[in-house]
N, CA, C and O atoms as a GROMACS GRO file, in nm:
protein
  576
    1UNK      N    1   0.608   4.956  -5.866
    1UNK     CA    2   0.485   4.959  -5.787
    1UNK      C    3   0.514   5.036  -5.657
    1UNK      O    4   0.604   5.004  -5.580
    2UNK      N    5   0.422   5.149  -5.636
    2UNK     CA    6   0.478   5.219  -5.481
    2UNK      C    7   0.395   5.120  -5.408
    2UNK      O    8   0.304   5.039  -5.430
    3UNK      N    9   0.517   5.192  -5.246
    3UNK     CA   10   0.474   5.109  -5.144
    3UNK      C   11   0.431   5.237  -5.042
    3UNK      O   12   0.482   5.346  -5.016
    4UNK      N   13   0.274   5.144  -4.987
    4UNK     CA   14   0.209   5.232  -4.926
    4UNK      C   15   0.201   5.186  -4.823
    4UNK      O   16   0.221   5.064  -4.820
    5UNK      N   17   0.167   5.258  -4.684
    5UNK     CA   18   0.144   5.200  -4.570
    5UNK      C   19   0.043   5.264  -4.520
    5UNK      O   20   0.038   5.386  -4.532
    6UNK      N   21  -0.058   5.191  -4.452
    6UNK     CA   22  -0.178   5.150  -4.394
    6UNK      C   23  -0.224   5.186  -4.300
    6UNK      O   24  -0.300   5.090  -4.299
    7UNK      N   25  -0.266   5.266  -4.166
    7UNK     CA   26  -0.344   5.226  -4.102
    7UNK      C   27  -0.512   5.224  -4.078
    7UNK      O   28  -0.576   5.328  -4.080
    8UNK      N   29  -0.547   5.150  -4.065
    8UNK     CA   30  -0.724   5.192  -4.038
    8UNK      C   31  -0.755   5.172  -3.940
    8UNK      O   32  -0.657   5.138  -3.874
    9UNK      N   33  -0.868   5.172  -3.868
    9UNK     CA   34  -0.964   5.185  -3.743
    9UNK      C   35  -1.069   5.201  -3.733
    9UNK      O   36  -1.093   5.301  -3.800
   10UNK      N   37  -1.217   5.142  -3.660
   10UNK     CA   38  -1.298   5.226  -3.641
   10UNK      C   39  -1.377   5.221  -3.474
   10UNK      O   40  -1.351   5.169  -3.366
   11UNK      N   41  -1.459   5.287  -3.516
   11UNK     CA   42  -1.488   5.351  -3.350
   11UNK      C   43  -1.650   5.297  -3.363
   11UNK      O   44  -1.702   5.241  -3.459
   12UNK      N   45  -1.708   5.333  -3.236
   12UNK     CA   46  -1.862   5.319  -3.205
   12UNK      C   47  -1.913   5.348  -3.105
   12UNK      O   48  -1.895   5.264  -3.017
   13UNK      N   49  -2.004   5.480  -3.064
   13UNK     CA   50  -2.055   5.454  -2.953
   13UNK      C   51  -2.155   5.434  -2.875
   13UNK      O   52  -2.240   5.513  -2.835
   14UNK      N   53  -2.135   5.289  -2.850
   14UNK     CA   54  -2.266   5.236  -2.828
   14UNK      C   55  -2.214   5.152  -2.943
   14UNK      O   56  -2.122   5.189  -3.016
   15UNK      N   57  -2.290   5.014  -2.958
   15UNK     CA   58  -2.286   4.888  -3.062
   15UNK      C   59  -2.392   4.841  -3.071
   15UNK      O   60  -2.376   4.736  -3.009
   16UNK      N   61  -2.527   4.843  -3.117
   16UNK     CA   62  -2.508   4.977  -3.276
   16UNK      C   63  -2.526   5.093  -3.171
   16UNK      O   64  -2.552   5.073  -3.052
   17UNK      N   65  -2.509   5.221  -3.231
   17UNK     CA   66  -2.475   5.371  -3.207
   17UNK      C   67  -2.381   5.407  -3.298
   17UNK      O   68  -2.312   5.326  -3.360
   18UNK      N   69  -2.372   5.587  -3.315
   18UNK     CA   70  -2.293   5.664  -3.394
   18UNK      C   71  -2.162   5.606  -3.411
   18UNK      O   72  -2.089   5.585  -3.314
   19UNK      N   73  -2.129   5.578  -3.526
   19UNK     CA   74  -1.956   5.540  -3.528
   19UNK      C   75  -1.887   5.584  -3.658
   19UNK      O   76  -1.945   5.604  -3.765
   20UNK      N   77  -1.757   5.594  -3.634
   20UNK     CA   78  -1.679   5.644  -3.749
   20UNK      C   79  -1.571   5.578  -3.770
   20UNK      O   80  -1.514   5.508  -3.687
   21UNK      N   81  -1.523   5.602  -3.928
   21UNK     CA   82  -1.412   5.513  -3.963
   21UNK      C   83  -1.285   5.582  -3.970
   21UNK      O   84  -1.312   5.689  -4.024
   22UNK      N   85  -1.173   5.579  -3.947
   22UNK     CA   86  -1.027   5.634  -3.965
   22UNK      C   87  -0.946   5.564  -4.092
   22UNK      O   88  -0.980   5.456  -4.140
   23UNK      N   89  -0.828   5.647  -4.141
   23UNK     CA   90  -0.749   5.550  -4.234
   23UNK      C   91  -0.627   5.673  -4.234
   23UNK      O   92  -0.658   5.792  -4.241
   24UNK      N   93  -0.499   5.629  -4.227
   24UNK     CA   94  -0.372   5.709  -4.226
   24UNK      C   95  -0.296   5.621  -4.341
   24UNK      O   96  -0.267   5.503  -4.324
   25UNK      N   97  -0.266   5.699  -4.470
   25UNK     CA   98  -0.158   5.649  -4.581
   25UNK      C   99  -0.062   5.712  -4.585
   25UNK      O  100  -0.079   5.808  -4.660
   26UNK      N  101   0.049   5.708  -4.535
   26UNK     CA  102   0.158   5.760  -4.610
   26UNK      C  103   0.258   5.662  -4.685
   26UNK      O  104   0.284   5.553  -4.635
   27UNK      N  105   0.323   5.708  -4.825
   27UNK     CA  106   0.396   5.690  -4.893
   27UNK      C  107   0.488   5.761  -4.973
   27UNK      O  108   0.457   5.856  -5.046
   28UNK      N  109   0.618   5.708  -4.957
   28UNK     CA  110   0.694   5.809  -5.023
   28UNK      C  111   0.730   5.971  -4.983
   28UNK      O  112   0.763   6.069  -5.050
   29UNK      N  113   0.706   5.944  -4.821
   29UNK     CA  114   0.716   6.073  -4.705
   29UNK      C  115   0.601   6.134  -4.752
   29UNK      O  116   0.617   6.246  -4.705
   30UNK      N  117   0.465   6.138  -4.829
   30UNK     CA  118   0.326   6.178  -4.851
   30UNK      C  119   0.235   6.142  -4.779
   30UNK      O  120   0.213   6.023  -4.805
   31UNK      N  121   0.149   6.189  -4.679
   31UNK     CA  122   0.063   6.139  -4.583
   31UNK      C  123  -0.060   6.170  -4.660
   31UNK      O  124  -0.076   6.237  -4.761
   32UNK      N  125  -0.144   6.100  -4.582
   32UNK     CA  126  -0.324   6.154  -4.631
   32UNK      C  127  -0.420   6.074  -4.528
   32UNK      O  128  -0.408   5.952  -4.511
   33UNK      N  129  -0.503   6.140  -4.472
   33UNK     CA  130  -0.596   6.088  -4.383
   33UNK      C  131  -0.753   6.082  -4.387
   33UNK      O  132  -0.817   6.182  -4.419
   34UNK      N  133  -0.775   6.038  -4.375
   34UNK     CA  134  -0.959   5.978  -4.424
   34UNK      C  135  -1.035   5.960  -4.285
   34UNK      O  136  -0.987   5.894  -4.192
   35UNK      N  137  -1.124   6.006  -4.281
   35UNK     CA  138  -1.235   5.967  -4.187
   35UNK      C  139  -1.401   6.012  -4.224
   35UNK      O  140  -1.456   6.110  -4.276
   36UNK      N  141  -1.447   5.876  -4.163
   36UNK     CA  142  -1.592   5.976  -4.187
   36UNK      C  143  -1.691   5.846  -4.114
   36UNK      O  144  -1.640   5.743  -4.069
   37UNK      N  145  -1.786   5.864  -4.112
   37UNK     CA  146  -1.888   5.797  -4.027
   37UNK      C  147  -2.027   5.772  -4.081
   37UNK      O  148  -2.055   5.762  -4.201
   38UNK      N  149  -2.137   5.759  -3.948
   38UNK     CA  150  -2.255   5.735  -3.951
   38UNK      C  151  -2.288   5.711  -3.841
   38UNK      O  152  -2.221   5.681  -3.742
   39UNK      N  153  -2.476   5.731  -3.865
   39UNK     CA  154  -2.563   5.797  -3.712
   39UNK      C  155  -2.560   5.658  -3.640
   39UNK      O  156  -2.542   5.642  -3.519
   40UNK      N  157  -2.586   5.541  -3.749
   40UNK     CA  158  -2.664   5.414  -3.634
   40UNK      C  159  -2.578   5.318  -3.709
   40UNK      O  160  -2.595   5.321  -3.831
   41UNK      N  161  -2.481   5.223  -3.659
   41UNK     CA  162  -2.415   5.130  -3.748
   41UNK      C  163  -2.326   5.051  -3.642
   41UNK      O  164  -2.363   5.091  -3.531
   42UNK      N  165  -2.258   4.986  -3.632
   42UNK     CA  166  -2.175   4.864  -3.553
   42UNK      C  167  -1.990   4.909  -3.575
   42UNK      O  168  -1.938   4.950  -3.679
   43UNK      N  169  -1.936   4.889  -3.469
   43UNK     CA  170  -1.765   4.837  -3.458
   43UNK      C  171  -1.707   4.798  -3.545
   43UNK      O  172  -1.596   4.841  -3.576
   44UNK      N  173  -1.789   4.674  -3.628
   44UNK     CA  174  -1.694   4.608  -3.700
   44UNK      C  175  -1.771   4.656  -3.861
   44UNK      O  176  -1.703   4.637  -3.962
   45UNK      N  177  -1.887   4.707  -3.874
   45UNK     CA  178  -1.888   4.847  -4.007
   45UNK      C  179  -1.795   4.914  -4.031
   45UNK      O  180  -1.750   4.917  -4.145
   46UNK      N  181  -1.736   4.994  -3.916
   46UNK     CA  182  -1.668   5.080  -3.902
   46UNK      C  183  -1.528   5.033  -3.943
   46UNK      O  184  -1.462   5.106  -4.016
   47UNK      N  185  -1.474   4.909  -3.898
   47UNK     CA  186  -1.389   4.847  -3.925
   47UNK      C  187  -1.356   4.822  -4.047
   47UNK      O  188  -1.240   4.830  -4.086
   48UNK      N  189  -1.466   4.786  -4.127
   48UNK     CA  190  -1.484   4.744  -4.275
   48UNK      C  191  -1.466   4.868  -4.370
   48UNK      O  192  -1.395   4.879  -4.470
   49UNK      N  193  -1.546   4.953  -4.312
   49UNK     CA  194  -1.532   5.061  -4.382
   49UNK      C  195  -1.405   5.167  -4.400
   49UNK      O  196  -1.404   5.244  -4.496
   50UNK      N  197  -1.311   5.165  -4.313
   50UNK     CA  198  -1.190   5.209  -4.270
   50UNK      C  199  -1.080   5.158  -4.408
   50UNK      O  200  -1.001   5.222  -4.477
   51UNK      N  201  -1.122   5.003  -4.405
   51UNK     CA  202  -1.053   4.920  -4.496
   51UNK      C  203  -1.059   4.982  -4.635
   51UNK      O  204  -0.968   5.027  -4.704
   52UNK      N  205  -1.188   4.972  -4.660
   52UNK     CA  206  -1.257   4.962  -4.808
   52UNK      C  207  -1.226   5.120  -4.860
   52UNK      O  208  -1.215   5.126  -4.983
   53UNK      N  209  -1.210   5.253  -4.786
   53UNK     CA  210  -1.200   5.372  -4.813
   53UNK      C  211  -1.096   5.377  -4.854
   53UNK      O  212  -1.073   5.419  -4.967
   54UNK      N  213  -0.944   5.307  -4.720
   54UNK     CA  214  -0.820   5.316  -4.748
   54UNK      C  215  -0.767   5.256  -4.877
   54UNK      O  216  -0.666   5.304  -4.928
   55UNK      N  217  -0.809   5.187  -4.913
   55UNK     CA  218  -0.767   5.105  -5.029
   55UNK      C  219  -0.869   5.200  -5.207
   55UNK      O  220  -0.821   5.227  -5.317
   56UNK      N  221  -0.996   5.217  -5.159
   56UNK     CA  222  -1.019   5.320  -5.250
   56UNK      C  223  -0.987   5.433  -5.292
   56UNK      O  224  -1.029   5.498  -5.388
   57UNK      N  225  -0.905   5.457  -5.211
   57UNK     CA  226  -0.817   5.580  -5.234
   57UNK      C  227  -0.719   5.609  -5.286
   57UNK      O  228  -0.684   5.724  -5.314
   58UNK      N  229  -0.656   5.504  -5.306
   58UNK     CA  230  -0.521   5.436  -5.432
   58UNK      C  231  -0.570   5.457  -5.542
   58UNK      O  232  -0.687   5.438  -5.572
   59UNK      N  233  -0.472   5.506  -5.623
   59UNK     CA  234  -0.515   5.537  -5.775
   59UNK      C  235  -0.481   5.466  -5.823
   59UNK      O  236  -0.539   5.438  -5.928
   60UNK      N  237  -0.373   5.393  -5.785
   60UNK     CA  238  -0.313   5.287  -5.865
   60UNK      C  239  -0.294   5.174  -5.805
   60UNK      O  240  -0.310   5.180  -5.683
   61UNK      N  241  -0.260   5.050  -5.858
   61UNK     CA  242  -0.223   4.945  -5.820
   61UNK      C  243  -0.072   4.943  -5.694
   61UNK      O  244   0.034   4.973  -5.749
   62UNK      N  245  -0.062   4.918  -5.572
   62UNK     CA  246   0.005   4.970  -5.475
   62UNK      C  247   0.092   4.851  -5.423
   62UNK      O  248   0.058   4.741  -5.466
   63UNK      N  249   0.157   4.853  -5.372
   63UNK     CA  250   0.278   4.726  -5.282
   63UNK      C  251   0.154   4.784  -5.135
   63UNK      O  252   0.133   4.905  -5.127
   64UNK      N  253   0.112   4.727  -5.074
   64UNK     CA  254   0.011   4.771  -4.928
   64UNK      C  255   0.081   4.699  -4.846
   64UNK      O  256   0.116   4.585  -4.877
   65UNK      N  257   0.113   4.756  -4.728
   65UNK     CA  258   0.138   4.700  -4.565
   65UNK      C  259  -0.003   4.750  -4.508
   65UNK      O  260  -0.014   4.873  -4.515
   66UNK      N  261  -0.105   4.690  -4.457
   66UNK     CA  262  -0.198   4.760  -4.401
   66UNK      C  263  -0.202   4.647  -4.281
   66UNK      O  264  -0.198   4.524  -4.271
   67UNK      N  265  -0.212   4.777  -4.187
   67UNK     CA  266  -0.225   4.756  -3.998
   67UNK      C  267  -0.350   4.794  -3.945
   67UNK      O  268  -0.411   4.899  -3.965
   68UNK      N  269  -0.377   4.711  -3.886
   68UNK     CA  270  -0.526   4.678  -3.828
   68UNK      C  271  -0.516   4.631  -3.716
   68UNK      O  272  -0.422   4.559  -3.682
   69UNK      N  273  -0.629   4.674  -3.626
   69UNK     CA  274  -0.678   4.635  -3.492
   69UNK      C  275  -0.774   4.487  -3.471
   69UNK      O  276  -0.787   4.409  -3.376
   70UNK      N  277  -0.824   4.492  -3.591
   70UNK     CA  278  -0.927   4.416  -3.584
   70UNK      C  279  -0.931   4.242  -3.657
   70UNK      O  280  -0.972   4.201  -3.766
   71UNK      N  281  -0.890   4.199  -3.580
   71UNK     CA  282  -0.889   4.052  -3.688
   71UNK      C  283  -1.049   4.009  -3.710
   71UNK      O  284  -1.052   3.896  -3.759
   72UNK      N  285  -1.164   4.056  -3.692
   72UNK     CA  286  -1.282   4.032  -3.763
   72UNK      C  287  -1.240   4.097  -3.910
   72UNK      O  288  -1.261   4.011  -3.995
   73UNK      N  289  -1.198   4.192  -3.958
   73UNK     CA  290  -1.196   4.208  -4.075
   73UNK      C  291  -1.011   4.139  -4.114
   73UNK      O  292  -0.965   4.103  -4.221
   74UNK      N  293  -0.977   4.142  -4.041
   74UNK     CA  294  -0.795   4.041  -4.120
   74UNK      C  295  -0.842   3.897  -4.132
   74UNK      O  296  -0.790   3.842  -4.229
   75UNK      N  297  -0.908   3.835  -4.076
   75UNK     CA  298  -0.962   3.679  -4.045
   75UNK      C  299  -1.084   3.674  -4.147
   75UNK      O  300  -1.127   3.574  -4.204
   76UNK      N  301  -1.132   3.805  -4.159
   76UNK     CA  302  -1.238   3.800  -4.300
   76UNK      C  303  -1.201   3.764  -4.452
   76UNK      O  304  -1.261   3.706  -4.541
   77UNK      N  305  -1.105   3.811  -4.444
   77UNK     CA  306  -1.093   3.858  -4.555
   77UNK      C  307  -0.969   3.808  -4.622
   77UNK      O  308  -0.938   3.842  -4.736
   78UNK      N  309  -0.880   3.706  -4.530
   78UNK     CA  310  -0.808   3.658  -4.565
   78UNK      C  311  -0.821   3.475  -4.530
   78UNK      O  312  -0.749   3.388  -4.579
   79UNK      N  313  -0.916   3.458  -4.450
   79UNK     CA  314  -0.960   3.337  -4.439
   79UNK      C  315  -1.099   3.278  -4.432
   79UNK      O  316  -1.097   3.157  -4.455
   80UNK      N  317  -1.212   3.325  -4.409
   80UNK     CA  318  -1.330   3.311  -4.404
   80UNK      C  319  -1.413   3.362  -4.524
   80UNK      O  320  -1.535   3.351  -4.537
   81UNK      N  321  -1.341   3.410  -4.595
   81UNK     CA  322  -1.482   3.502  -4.723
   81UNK      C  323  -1.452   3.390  -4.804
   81UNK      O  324  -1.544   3.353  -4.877
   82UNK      N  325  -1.306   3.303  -4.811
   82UNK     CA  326  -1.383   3.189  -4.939
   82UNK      C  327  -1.429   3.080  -4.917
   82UNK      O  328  -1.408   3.007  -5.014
   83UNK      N  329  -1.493   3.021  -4.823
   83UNK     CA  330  -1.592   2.968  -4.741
   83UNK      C  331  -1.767   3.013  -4.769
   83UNK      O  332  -1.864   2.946  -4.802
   84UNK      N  333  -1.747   3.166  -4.736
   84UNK     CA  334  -1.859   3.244  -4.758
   84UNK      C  335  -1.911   3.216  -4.895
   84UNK      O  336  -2.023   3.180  -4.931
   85UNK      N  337  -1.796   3.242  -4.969
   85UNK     CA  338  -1.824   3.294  -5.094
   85UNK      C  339  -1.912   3.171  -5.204
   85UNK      O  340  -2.014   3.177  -5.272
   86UNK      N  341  -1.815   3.069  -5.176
   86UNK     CA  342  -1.852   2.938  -5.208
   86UNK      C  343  -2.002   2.905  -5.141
   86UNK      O  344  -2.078   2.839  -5.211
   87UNK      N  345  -2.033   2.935  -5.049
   87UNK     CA  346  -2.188   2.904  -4.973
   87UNK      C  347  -2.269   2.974  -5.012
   87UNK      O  348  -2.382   2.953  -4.968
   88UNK      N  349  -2.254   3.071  -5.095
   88UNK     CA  350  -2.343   3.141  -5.154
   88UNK      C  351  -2.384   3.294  -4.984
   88UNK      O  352  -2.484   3.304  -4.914
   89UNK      N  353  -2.265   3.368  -4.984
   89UNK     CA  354  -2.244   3.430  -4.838
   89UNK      C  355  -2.341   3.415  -4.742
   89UNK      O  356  -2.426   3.498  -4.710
   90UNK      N  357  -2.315   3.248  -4.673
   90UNK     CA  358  -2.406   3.230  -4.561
   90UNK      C  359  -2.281   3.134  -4.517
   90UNK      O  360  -2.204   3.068  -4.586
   91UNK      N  361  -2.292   3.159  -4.319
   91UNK     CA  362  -2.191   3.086  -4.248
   91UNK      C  363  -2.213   2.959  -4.250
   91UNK      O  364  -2.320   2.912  -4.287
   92UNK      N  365  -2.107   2.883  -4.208
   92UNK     CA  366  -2.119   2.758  -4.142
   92UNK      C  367  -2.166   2.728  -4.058
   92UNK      O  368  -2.149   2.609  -4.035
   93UNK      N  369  -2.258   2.806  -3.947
   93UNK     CA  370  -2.370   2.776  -3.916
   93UNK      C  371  -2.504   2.799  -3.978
   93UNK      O  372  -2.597   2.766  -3.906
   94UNK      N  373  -2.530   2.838  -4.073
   94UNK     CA  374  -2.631   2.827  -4.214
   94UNK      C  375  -2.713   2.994  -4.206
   94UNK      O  376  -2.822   3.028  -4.252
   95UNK      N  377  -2.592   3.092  -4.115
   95UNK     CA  378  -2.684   3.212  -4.112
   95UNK      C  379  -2.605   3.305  -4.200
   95UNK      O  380  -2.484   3.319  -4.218
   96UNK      N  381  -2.751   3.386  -4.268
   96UNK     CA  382  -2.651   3.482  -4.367
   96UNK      C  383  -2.530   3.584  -4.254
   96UNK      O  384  -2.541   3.620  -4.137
   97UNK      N  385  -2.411   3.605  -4.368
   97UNK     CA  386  -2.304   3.655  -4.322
   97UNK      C  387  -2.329   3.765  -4.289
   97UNK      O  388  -2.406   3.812  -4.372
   98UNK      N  389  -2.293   3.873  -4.169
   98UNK     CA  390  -2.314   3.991  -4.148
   98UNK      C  391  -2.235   4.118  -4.198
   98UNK      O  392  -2.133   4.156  -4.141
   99UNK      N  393  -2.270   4.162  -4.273
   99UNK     CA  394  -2.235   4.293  -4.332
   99UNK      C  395  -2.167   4.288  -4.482
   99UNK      O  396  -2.082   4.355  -4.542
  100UNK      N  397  -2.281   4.130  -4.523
  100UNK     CA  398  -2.204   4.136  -4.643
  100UNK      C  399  -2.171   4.203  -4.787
  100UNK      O  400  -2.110   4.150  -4.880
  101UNK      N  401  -2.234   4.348  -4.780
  101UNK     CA  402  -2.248   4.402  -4.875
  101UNK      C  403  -2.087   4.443  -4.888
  101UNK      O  404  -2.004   4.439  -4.979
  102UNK      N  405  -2.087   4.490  -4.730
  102UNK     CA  406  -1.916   4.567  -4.740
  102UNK      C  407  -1.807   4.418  -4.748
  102UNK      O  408  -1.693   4.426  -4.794
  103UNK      N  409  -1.849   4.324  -4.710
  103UNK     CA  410  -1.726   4.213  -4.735
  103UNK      C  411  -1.727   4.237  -4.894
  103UNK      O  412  -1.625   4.284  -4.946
  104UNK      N  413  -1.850   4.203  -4.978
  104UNK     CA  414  -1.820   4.232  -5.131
  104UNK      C  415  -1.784   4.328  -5.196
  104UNK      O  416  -1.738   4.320  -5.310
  105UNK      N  417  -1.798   4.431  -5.131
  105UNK     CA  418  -1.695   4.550  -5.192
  105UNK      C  419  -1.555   4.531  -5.137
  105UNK      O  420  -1.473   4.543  -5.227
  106UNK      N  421  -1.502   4.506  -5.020
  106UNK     CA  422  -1.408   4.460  -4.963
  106UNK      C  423  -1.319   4.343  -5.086
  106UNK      O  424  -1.210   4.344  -5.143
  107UNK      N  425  -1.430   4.258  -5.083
  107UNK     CA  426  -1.341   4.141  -5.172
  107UNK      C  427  -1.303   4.166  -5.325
  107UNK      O  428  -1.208   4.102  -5.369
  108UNK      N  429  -1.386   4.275  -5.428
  108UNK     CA  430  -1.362   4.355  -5.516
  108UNK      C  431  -1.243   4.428  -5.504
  108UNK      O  432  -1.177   4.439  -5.607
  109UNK      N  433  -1.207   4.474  -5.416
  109UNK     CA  434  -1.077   4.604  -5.368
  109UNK      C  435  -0.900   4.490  -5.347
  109UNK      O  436  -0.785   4.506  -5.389
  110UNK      N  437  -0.973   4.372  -5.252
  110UNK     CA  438  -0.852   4.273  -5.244
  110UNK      C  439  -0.824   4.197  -5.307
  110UNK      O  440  -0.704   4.183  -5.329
  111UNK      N  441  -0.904   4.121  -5.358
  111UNK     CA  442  -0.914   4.016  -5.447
  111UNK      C  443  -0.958   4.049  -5.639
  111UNK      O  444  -0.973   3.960  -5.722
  112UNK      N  445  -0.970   4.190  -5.663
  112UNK     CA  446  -0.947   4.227  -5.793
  112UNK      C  447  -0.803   4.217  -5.865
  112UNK      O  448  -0.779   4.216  -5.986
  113UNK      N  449  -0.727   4.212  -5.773
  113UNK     CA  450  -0.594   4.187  -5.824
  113UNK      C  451  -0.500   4.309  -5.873
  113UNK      O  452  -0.411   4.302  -5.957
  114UNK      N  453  -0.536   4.403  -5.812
  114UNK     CA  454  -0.458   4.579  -5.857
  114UNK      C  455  -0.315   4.574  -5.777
  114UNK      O  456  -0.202   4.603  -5.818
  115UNK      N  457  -0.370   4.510  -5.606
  115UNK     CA  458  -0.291   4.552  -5.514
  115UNK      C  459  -0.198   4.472  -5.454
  115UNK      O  460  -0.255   4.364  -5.442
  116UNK      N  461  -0.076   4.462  -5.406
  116UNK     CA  462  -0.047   4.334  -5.353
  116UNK      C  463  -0.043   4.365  -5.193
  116UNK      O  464   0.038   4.451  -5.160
  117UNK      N  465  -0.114   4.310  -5.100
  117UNK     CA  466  -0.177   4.349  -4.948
  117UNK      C  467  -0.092   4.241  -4.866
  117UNK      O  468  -0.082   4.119  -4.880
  118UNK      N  469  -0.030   4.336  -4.771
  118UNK     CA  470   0.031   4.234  -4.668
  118UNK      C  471  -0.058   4.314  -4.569
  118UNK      O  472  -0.082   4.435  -4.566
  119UNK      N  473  -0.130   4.139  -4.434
  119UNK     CA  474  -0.197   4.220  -4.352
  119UNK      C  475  -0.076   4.199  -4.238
  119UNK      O  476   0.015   4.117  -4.225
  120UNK      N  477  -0.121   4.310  -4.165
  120UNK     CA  478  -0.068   4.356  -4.030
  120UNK      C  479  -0.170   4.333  -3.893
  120UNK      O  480  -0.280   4.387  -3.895
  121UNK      N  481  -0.127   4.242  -3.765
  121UNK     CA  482  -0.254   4.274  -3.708
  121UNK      C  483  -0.164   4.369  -3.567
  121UNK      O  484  -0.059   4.337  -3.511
  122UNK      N  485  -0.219   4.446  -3.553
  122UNK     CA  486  -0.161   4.531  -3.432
  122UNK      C  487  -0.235   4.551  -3.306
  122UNK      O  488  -0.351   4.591  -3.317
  123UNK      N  489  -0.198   4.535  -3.218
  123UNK     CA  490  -0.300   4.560  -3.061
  123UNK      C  491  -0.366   4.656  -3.050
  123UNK      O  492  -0.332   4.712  -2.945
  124UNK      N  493  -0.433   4.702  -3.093
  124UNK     CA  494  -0.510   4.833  -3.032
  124UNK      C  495  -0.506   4.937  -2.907
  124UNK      O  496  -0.564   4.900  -2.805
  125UNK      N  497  -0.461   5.028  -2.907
  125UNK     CA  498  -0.498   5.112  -2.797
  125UNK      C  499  -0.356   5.056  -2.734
  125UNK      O  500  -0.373   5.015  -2.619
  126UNK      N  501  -0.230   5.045  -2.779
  126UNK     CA  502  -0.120   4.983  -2.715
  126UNK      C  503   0.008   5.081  -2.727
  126UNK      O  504   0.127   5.050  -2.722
  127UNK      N  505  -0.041   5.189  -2.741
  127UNK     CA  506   0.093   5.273  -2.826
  127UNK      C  507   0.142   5.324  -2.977
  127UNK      O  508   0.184   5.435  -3.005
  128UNK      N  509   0.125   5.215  -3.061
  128UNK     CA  510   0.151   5.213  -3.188
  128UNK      C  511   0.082   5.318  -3.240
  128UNK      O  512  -0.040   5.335  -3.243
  129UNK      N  513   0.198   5.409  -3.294
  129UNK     CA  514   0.163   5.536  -3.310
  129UNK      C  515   0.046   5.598  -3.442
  129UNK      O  516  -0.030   5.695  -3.436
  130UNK      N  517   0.073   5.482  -3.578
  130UNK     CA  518   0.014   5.462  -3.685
  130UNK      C  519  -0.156   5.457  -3.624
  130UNK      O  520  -0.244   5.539  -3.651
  131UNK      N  521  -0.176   5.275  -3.491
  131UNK     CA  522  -0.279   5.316  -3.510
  131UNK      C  523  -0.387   5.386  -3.412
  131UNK      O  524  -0.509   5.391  -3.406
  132UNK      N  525  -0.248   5.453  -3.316
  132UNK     CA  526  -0.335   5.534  -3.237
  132UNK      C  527  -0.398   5.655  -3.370
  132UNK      O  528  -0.517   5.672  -3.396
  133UNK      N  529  -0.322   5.700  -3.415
  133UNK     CA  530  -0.351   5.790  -3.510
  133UNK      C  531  -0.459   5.748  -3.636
  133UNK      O  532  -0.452   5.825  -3.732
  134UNK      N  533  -0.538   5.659  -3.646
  134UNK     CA  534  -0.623   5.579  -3.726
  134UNK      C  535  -0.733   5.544  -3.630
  134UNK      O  536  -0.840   5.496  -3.666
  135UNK      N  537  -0.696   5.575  -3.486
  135UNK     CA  538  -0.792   5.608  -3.387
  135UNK      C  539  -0.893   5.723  -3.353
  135UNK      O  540  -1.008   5.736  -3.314
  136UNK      N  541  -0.789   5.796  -3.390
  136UNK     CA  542  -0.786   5.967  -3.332
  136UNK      C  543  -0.908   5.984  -3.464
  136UNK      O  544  -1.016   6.036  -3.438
  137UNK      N  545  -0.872   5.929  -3.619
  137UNK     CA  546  -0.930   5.946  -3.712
  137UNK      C  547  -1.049   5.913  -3.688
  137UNK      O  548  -1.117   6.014  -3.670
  138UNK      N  549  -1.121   5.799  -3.675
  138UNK     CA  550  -1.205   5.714  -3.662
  138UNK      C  551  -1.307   5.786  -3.561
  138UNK      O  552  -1.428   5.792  -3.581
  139UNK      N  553  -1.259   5.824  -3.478
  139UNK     CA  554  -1.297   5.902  -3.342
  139UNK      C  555  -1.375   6.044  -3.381
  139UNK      O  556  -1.479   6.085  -3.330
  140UNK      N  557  -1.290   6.113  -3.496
  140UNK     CA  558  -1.341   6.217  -3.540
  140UNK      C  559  -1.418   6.189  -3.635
  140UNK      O  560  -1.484   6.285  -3.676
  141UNK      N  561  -1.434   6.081  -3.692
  141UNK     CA  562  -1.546   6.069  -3.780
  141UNK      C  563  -1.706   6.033  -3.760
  141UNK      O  564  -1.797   6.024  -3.842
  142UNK      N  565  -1.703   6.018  -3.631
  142UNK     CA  566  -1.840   6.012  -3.564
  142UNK      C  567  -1.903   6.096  -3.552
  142UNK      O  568  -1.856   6.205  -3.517
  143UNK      N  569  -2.067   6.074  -3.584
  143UNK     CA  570  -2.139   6.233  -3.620
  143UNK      C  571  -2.170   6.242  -3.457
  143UNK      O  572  -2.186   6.159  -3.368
  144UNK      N  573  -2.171   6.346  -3.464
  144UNK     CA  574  -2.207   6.408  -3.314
  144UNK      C  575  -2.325   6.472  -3.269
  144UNK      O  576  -2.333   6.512  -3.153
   0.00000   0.00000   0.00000
C-alpha cells in the first residue's frame, strides 16, 4: 500500500464570500497540487472540500498522513459524523448539520474503507511548510 502525504487548506474572503480550496500530495518523491474554488461559499466548505478532492485523487487505496488546519473538519469526521449519522444528520441540538452534503461525500471517501487515514492537526499560518503551501493553494483557488 503506498504512503501518501497530505496537506489541505482552505481560504475565504469574507464568510460567506469567494473562497478556494488547496491540497499538496506527495509520495514516493511525486508531488501534485490541487486547487480550485467558488464565488459565494464559507471557510469551513472550503475546508471540506480541500479534504474530499485530496483523497479523490488517489487511484488507489493509500497508507494517508493527512495535515490539516482545521479541526471542524478532523473533529468531523473522526468524532461527530457518527452521532450525526445515527440522528438521521441533525445535531444534538436538533438542527440540521451544516454542509452535509460534503460531510457525506467526505464519509464515502473515509469510511468506504480503500484508505487507511491518519489525521494530523497542524497550526495554521505557523510555518509548517506543507501547510503554508496548501495555503498558497487554497489562496489561488479563489475566483477573483
Amino acid at each position: 500500500m503506498d504512503h501518501v502525504v497530505i496537506y489541505t487548506d482552505g481560504a475565504c474572503k469574507g464568510n460567506p464570500g469567494p473562497g478556494g480550496w488547496g491540497a499538496f500530495l506527495s509520495s514516493a518523491g511525486r508531488e501534485k497540487e490541487l486547487w480550485g474554488g467558488e464565488r459565494n461559499t464559507t471557510n469551513n466548505r472550503m475546508e471540506l472540500m480541500a479534504v474530499i478532492e485530496a483523497l479523490s485523487a488517489l487511484k488507489r487505496p493509500c497508507r494517508v498522513s493527512l495535515h490539516l488546519d482545521s479541526e471542524y473538519v478532523r473533529k468531523g469526521i473522526t468524532e461527530w459524523i457518527h452521532g450525526w449519522k445515527k440522528k438521521g444528520w441533525v445535531t444534538a441540538a436538533k438542527q440540521p448539520v451544516k454542509n452535509a452534503e460534503l460531510w457525506q461525500r467526505l464519509d464515502a471517501l473515509v469510511h468506504g474503507g480503500h484508505h487507511q487515514i491518519e489525521w494530523h492537526w497542524v497550526k495554521g499560518h505557523s510555518g509548517d511548510p506543507g501547510n503554508e503551501r496548501a495555503d498558497a493553494l487554497a489562496n489561488r483557488g479563489v475566483p477573483g
